[in-house]
ZADO-1210 file (C-alpha; in nm, 4 decimals, padded with zeros to 6 digits):
<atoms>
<atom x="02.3803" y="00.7648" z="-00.6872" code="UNK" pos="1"/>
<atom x="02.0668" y="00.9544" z="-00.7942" code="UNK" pos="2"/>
<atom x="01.9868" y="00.7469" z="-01.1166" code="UNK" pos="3"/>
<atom x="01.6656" y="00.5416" z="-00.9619" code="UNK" pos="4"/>
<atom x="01.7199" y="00.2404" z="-01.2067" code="UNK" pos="5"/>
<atom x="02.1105" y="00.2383" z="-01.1263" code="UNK" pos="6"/>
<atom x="01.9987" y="00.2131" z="-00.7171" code="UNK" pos="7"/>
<atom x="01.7410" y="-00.0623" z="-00.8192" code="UNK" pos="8"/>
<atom x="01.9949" y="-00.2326" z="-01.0162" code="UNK" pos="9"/>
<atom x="02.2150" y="-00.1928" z="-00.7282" code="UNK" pos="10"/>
<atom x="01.9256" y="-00.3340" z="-00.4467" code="UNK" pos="11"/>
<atom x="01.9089" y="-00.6263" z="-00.7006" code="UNK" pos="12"/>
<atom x="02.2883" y="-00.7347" z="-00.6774" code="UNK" pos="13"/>
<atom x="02.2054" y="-00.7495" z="-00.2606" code="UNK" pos="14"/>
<atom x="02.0564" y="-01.0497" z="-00.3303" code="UNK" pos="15"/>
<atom x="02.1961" y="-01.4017" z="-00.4268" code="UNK" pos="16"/>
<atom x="02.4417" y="-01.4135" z="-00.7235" code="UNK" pos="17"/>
<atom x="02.2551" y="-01.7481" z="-00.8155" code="UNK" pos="18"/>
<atom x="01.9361" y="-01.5374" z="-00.9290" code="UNK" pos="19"/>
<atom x="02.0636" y="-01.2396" z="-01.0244" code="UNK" pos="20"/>
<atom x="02.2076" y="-01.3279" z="-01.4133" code="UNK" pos="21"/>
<atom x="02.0818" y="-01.0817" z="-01.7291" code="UNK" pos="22"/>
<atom x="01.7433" y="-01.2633" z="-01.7405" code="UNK" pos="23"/>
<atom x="01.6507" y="-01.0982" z="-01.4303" code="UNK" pos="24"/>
<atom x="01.8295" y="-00.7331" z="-01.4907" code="UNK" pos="25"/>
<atom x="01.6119" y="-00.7443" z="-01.8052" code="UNK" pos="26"/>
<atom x="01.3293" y="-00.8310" z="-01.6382" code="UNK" pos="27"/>
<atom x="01.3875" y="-00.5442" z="-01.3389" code="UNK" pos="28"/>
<atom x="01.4073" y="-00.3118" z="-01.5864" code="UNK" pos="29"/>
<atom x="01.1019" y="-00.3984" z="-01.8241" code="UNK" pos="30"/>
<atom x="00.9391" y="-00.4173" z="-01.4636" code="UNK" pos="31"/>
<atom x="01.0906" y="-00.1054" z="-01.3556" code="UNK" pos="32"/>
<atom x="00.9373" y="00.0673" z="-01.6753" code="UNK" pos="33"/>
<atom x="00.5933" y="-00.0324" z="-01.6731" code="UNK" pos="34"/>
<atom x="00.5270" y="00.1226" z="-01.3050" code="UNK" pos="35"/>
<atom x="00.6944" y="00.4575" z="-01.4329" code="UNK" pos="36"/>
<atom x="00.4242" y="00.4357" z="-01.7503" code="UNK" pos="37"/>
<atom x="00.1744" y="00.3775" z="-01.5291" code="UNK" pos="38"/>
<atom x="00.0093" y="00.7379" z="-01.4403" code="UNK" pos="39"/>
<atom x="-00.0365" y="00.7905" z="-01.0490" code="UNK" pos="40"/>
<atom x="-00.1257" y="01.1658" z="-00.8988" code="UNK" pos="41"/>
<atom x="00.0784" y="01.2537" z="-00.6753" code="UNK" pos="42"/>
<atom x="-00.0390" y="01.4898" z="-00.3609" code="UNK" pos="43"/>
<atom x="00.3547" y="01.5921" z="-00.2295" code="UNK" pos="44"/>
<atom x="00.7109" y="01.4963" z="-00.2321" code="UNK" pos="45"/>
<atom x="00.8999" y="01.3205" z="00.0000" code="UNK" pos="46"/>
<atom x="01.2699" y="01.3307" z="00.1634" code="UNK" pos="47"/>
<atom x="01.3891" y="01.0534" z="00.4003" code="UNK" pos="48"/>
<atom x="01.6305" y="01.0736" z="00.7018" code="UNK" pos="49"/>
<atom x="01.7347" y="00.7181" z="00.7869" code="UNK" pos="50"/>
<atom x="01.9620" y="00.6357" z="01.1027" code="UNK" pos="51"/>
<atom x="02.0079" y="01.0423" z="01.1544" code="UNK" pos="52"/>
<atom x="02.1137" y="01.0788" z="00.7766" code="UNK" pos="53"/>
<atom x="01.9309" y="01.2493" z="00.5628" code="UNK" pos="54"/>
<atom x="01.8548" y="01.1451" z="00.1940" code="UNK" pos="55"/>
<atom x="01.6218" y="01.2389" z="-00.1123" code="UNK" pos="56"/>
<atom x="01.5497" y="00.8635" z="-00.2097" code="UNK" pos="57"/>
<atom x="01.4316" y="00.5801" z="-00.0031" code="UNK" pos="58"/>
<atom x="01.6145" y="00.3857" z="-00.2346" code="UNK" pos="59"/>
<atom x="01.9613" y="00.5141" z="-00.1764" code="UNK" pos="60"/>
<atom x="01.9047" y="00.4497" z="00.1858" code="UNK" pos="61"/>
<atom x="01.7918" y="00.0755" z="00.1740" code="UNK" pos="62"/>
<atom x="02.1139" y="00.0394" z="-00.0237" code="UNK" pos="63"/>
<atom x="02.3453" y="00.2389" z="00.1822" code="UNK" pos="64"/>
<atom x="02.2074" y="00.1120" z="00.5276" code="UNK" pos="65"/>
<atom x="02.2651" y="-00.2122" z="00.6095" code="UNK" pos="66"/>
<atom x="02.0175" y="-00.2118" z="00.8921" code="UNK" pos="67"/>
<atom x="01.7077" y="00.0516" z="00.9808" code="UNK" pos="68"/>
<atom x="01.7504" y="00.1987" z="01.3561" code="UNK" pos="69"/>
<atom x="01.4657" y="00.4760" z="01.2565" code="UNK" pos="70"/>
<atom x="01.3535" y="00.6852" z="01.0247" code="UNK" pos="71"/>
<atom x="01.1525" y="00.9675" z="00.9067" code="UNK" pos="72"/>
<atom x="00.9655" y="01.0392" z="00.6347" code="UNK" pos="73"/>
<atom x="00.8804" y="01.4212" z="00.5674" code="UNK" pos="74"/>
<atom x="00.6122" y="01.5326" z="00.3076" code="UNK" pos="75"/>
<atom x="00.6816" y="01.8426" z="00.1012" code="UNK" pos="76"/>
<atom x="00.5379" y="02.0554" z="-00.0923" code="UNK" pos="77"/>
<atom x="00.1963" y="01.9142" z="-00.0921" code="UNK" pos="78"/>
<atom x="-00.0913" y="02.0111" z="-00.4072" code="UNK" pos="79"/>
<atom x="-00.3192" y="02.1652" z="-00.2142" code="UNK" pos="80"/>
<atom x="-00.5551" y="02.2851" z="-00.5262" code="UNK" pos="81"/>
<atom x="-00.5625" y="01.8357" z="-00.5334" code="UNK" pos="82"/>
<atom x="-00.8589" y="01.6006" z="-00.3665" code="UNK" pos="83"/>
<atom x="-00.7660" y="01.4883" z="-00.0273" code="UNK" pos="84"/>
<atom x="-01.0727" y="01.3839" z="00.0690" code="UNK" pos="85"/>
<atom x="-00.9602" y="01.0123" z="00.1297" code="UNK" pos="86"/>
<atom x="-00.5545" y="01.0767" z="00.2128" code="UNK" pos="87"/>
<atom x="-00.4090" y="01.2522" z="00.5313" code="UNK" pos="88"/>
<atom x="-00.2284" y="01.5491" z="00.5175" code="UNK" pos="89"/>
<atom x="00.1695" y="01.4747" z="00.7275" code="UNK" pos="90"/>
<atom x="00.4455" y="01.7123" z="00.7880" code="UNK" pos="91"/>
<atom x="00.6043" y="01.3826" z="00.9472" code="UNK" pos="92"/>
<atom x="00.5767" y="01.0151" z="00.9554" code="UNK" pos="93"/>
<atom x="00.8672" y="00.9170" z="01.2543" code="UNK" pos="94"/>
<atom x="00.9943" y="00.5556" z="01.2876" code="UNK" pos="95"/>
<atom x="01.1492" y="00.5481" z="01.5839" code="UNK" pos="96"/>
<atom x="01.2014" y="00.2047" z="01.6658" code="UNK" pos="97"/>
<atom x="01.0560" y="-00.1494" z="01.7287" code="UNK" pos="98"/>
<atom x="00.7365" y="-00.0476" z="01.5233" code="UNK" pos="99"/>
<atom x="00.6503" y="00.2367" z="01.7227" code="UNK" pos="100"/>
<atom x="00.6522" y="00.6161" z="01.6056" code="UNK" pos="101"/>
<atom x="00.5033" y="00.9608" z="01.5737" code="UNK" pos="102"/>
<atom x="00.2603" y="01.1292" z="01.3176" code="UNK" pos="103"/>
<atom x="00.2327" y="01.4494" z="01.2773" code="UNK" pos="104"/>
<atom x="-00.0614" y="01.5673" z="01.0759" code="UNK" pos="105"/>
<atom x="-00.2816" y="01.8470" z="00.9353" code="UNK" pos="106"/>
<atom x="-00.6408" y="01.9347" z="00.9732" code="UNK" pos="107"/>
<atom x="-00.8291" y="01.8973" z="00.6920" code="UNK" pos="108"/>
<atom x="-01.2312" y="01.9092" z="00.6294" code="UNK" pos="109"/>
<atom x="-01.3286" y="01.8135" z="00.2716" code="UNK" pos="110"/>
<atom x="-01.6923" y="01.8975" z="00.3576" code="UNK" pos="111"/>
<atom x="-01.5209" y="02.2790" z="00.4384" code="UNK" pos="112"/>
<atom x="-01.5080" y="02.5096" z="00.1840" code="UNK" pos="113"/>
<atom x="-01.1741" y="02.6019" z="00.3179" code="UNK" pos="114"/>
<atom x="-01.0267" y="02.2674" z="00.3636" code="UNK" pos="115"/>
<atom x="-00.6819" y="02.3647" z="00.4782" code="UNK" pos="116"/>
<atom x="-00.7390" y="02.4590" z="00.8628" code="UNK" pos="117"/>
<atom x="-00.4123" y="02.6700" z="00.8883" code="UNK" pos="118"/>
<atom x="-00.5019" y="02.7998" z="01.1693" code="UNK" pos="119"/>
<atom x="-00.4665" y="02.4738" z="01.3647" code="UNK" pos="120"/>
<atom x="-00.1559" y="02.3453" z="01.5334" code="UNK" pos="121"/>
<atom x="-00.0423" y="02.0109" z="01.3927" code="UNK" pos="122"/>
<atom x="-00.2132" y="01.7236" z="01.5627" code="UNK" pos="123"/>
<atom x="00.0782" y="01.4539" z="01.7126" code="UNK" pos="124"/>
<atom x="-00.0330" y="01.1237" z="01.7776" code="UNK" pos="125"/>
<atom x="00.1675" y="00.8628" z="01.8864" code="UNK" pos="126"/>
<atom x="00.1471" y="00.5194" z="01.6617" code="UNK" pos="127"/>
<atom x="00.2497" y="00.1534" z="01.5578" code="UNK" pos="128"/>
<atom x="00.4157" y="00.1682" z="01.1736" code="UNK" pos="129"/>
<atom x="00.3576" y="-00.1340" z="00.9936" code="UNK" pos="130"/>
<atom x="00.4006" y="-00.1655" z="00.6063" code="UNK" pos="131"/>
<atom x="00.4182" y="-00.3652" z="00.3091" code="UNK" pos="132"/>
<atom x="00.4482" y="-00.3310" z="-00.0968" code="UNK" pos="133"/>
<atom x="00.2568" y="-00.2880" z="-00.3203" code="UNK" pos="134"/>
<atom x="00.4650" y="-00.2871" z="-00.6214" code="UNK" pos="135"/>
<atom x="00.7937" y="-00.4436" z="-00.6529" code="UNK" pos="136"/>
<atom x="01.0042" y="-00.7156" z="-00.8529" code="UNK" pos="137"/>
<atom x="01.1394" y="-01.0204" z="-00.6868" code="UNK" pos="138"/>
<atom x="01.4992" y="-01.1520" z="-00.8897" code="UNK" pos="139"/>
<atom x="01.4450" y="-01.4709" z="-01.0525" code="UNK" pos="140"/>
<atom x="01.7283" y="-01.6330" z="-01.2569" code="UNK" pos="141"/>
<atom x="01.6143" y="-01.7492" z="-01.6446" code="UNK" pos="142"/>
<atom x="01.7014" y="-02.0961" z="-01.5087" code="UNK" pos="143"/>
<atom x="01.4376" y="-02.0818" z="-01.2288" code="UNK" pos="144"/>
<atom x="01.2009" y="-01.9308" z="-01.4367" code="UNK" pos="145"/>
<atom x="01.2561" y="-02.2384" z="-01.6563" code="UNK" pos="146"/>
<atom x="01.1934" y="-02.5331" z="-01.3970" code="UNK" pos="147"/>
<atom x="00.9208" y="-02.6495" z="-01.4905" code="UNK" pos="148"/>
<atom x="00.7637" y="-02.4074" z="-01.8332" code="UNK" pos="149"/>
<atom x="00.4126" y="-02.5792" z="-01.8181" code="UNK" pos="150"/>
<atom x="00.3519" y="-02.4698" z="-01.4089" code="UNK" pos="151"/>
<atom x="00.1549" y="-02.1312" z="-01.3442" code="UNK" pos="152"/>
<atom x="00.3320" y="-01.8884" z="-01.2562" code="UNK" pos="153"/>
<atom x="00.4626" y="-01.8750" z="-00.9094" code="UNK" pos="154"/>
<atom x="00.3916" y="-01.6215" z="-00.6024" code="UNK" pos="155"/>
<atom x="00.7900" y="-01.5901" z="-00.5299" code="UNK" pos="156"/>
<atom x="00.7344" y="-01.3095" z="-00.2433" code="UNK" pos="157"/>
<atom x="00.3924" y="-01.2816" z="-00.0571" code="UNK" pos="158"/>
<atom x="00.3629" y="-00.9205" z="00.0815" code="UNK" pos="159"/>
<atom x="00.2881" y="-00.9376" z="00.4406" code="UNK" pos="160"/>
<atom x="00.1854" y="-00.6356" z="00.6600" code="UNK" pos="161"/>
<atom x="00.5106" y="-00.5991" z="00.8928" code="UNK" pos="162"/>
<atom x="00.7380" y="-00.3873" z="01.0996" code="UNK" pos="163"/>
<atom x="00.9086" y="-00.1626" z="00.8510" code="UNK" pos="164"/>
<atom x="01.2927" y="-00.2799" z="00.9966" code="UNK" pos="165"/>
<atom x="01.1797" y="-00.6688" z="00.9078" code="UNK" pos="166"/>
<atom x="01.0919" y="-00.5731" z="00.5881" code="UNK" pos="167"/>
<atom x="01.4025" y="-00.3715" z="00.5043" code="UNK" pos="168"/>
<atom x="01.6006" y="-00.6524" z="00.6346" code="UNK" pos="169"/>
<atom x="01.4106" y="-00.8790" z="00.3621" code="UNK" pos="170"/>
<atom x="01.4832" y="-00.6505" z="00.0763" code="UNK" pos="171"/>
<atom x="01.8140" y="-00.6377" z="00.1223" code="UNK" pos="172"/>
<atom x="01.9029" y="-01.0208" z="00.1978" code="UNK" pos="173"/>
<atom x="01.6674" y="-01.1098" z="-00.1032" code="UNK" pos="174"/>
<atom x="01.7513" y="-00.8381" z="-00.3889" code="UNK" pos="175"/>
<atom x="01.4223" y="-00.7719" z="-00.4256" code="UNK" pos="176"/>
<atom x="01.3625" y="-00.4092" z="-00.5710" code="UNK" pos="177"/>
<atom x="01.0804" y="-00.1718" z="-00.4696" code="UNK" pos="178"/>
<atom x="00.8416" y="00.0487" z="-00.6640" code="UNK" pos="179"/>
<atom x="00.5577" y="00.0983" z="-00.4347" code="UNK" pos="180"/>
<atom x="00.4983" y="00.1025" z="-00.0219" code="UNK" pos="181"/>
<atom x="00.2260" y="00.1553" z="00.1581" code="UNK" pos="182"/>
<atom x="00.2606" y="00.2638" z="00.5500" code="UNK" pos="183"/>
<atom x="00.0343" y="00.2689" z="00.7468" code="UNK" pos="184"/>
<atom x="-00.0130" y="00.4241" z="01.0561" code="UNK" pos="185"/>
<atom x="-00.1922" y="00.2948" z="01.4088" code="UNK" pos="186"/>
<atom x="-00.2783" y="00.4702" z="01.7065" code="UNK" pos="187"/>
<atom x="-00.5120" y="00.2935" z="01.9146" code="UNK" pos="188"/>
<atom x="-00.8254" y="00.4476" z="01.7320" code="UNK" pos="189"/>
<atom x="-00.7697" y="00.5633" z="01.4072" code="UNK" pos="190"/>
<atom x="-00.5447" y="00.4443" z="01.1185" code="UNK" pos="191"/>
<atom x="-00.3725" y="00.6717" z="00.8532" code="UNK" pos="192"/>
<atom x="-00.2216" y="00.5297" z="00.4984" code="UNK" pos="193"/>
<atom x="00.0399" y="00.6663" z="00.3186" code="UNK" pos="194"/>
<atom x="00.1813" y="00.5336" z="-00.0651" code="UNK" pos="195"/>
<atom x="00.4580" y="00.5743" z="-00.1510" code="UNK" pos="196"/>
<atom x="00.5941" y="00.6027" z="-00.5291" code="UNK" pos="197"/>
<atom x="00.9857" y="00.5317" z="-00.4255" code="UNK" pos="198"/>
<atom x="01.0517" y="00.5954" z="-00.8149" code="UNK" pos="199"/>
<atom x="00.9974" y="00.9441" z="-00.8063" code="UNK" pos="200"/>
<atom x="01.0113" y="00.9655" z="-00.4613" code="UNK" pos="201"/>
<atom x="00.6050" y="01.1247" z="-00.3744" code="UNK" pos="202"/>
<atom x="00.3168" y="01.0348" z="-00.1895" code="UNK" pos="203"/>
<atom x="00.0434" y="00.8619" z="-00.4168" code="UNK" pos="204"/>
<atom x="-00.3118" y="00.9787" z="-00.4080" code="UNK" pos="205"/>
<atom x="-00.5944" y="00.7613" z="-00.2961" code="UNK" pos="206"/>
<atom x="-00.7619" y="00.6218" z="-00.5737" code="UNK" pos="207"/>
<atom x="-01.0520" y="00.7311" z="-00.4348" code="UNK" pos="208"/>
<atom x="-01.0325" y="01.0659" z="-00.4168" code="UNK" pos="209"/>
<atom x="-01.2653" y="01.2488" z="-00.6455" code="UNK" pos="210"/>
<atom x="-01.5138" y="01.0238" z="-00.6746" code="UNK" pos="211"/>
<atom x="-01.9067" y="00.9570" z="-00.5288" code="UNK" pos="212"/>
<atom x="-01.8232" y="00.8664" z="-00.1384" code="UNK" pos="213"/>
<atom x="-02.0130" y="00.5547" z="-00.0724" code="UNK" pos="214"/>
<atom x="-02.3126" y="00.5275" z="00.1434" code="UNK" pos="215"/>
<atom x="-02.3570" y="00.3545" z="00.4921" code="UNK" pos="216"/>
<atom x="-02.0009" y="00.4252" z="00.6083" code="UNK" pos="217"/>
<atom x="-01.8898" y="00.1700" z="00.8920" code="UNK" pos="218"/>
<atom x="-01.7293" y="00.2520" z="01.2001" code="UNK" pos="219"/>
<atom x="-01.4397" y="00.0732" z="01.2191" code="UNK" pos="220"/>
<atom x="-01.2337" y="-00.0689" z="01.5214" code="UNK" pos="221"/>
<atom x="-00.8496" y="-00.0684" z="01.5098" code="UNK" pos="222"/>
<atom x="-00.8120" y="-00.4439" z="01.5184" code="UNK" pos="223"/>
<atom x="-01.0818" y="-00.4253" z="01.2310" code="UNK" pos="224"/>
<atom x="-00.8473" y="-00.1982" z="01.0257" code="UNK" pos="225"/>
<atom x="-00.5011" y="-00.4328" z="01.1053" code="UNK" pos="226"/>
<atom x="-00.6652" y="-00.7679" z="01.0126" code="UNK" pos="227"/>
<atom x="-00.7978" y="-00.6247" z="00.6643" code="UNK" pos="228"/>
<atom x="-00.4681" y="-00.4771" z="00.5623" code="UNK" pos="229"/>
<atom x="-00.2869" y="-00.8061" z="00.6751" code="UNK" pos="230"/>
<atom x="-00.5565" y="-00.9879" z="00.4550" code="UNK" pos="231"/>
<atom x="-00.5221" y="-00.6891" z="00.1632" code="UNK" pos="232"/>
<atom x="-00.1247" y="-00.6941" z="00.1698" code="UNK" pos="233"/>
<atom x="-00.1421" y="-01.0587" z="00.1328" code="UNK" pos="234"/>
<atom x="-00.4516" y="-01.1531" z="-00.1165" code="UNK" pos="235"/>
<atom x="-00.3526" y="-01.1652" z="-00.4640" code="UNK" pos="236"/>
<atom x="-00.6337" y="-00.9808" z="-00.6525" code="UNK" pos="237"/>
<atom x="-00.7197" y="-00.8266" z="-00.9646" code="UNK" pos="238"/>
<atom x="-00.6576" y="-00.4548" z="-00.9311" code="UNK" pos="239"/>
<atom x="-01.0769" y="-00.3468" z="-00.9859" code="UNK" pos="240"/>
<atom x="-01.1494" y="-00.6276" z="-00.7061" code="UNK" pos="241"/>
<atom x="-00.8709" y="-00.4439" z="-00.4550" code="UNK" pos="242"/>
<atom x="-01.0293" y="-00.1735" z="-00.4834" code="UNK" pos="243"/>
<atom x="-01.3846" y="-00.3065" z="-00.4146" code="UNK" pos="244"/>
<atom x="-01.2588" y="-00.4897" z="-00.1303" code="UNK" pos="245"/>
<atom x="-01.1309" y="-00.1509" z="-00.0029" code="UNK" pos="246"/>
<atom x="-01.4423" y="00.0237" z="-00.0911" code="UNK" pos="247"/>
<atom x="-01.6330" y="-00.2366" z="00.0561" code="UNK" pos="248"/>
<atom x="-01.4716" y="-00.2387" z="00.3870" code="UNK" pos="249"/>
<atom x="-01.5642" y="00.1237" z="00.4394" code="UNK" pos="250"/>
<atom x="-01.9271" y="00.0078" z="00.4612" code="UNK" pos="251"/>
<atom x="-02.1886" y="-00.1341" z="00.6411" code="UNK" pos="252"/>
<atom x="-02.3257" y="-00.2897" z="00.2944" code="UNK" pos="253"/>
<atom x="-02.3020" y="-00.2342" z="-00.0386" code="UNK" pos="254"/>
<atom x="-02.5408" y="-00.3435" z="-00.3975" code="UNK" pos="255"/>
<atom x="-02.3008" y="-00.3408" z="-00.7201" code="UNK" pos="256"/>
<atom x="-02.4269" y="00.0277" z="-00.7863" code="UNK" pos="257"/>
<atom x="-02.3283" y="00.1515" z="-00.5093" code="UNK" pos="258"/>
<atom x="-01.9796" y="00.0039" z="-00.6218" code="UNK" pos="259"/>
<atom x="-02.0352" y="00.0826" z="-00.9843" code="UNK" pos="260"/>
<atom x="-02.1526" y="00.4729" z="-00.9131" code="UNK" pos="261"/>
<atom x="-01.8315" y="00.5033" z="-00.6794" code="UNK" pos="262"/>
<atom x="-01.5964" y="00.3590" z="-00.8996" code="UNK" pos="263"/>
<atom x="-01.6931" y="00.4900" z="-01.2267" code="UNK" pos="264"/>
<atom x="-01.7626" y="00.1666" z="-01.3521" code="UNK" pos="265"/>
<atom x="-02.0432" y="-00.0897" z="-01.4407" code="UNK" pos="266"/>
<atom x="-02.2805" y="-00.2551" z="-01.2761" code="UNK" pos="267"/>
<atom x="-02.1651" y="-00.5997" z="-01.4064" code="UNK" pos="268"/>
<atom x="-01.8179" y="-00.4985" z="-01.3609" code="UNK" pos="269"/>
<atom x="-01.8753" y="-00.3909" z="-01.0009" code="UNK" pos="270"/>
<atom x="-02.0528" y="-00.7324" z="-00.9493" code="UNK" pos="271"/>
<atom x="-01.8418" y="-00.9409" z="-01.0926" code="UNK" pos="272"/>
<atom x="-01.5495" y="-00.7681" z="-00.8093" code="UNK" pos="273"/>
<atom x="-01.7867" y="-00.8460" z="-00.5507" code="UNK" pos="274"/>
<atom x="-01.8457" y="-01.1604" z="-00.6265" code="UNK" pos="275"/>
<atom x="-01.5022" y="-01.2584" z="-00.6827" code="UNK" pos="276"/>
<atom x="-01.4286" y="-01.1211" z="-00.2899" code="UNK" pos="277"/>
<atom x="-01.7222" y="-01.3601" z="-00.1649" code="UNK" pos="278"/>
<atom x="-01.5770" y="-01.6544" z="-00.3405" code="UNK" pos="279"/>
<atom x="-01.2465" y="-01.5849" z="-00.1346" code="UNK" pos="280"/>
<atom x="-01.4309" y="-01.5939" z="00.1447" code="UNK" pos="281"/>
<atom x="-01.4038" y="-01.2577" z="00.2876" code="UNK" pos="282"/>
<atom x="-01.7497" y="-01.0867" z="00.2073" code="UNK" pos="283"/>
<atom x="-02.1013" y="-01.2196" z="00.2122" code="UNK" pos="284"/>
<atom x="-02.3746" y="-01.1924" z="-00.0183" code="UNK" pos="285"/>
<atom x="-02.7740" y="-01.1799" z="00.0583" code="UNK" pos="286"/>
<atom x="-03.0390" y="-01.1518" z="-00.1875" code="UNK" pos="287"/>
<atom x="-03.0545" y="-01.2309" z="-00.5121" code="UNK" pos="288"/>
<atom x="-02.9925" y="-01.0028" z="-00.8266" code="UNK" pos="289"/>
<atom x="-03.0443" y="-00.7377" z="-00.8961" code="UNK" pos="290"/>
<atom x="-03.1382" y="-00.6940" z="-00.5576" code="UNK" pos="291"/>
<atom x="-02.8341" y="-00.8443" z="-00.3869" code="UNK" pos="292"/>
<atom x="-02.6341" y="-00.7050" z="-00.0969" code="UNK" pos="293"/>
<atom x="-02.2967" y="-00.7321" z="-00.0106" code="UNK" pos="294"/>
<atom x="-02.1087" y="-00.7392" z="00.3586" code="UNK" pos="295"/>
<atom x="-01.7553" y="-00.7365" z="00.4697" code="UNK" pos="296"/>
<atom x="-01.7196" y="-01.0867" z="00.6667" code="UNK" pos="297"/>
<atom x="-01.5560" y="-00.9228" z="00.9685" code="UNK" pos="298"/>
<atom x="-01.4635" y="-01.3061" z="01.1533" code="UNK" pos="299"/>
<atom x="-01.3380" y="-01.4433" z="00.8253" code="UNK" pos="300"/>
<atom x="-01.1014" y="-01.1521" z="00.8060" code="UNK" pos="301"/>
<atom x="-01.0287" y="-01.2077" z="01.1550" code="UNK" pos="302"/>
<atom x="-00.9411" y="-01.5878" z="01.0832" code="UNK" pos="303"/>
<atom x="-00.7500" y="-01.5215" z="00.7886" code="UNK" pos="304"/>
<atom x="-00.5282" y="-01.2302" z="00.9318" code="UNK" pos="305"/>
<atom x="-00.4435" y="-01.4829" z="01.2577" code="UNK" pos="306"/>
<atom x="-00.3039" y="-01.7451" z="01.0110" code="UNK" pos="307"/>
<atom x="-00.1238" y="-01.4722" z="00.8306" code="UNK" pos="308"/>
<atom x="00.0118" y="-01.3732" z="01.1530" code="UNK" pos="309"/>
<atom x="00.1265" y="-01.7350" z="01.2369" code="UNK" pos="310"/>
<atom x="00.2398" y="-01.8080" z="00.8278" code="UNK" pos="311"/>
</atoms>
């Protein structure tokens, strides 16, 4: 099969025949559309070898493999005229079982006027794979959907930062179909991202890239770095207050301009995101405006990741 919306049409018949009626085949493919209108740069392509065979779409092999063993995911042909100041350049993300893996990875120095280091020997670092998605569609029957017309709409699948077999398992045993992963990579001082567009089968580029780096970066422990993307893969937010959360996590502080003069946006609009994560709990807020500053809270993450955990 090499037809993506056949093998998500597929993925969706994994699932229970009670949800999966025309209602929800329209609705994956409307779905399915919008992320493939939705522009995204891509920095390289991908190929997959899953349980020692090799494929060109990560969707074929969720529907062909009942269960993942391990798994590899190679990047190729990367841009390298693109921004990678906030993405790290792979030859090889390896799964190779219960969670653990290898990376292997390129040098690369945006502040270098030759940011490639060629002459380097890929760096190998042993690490814990987690994941979880970022875009996707979860099958819901038209007479589901039509319980109960006057409720708000329903969170039918919470993403959860997990081992990449557990959440293969629950893709197939649910139907649910795909778009977008994000893996992310642990070793016991660093941790590297990757996004995945498992449409056209590339890695995304950080929305960052390209733009003003923010001020007062914060040095980061690991366990720092898992409980925010258990809290990030989990939070339903707006997409402009994701991606303050994420920019605000990468520093000490930060005032809405800061925010605003990163993101290309406005102060009010920048503010308004900030606010939004300090109402959730998961930032704090000093000052008042225009003067006000804005924190990470590090403990609430902590407490909110543990009952994730336990959820």
């Amino acid at each position: 099969m090499t037809n993506t919306l056949e093998l998500c049409q597929a993925i969706l018949h994994l699932g229970s025949e009670e949800e999966v009626d025309l209602h929800a085949e329209k609705e994956l493919r409307r779905h399915y559309f919008e992320y493939n209108a939705a522009q995204k740069k891509a920095l390289a392509g991908t190929t997959y070898m899953v349980n020692g065979r090799e494929y060109d779409s990560l969707l074929d092999a969720i529907h062909q493999e009942e269960n993942l063993e391990n798994a590899g995911i190679r990047f190729i042909k990367p841009d390298l005229a693109e921004n990678w100041d906030f993405n790290t350049p792979a030859r090889m993300l390896l799964l190779m079982g219960e969670g653990m893996g290898c990376l292997e990875r390129f040098s690369y120095d945006s502040f270098r006027l030759n940011k490639w280091d060629k002459s380097q020997p890929i760096q190998r670092d042993n690490v814990m794979i987690r994941g979880f998605l970022t875009r996707f569609y979860y099958p819901q029957s038209i007479i589901s959907e039509s319980e109960d017309p006057l409720a708000a709409p329903k969170r039918l699948y919470i993403p959860r930062l997990v081992k990449i077999e557990d959440l293969w398992q629950h893709i197939r045993s649910t139907g649910m179909v795909p778009f977008e992963m994000r893996f992310c990579a642990y070793t016991k001082t660093a941790r590297y991202t990757y996004d995945i567009n498992m449409i056209n089968n590339t890695m995304l580029k950080d929305f960052r890239g390209g733009q003003a780096p923010l001020r007062n970066l914060a040095q980061r422990k690991i366990i720092d770095y898992l409980n925010f993307d258990m809290v990030l893969a989990s939070t339903d937010m707006k997409d402009i207050v994701k991606k303050a959360f994420i920019n605000l996590f990468e520093s000490e502080y930060a005032t809405a301009g800061d925010i605003a003069h990163s993101m290309h946006i406005t102060n009010q609009m920048a503010g308004n995101a900030l606010n939004a994560i300090v109402t959730r709990g998961l930032a704090k807020k000093q000052g008042s405006p225009p003067r006000e500053i804005f924190s990470i809270d590090s403990d609430a993450l902590a407490q909110k990741a543990e009952k994730l955990e336990k959820a």
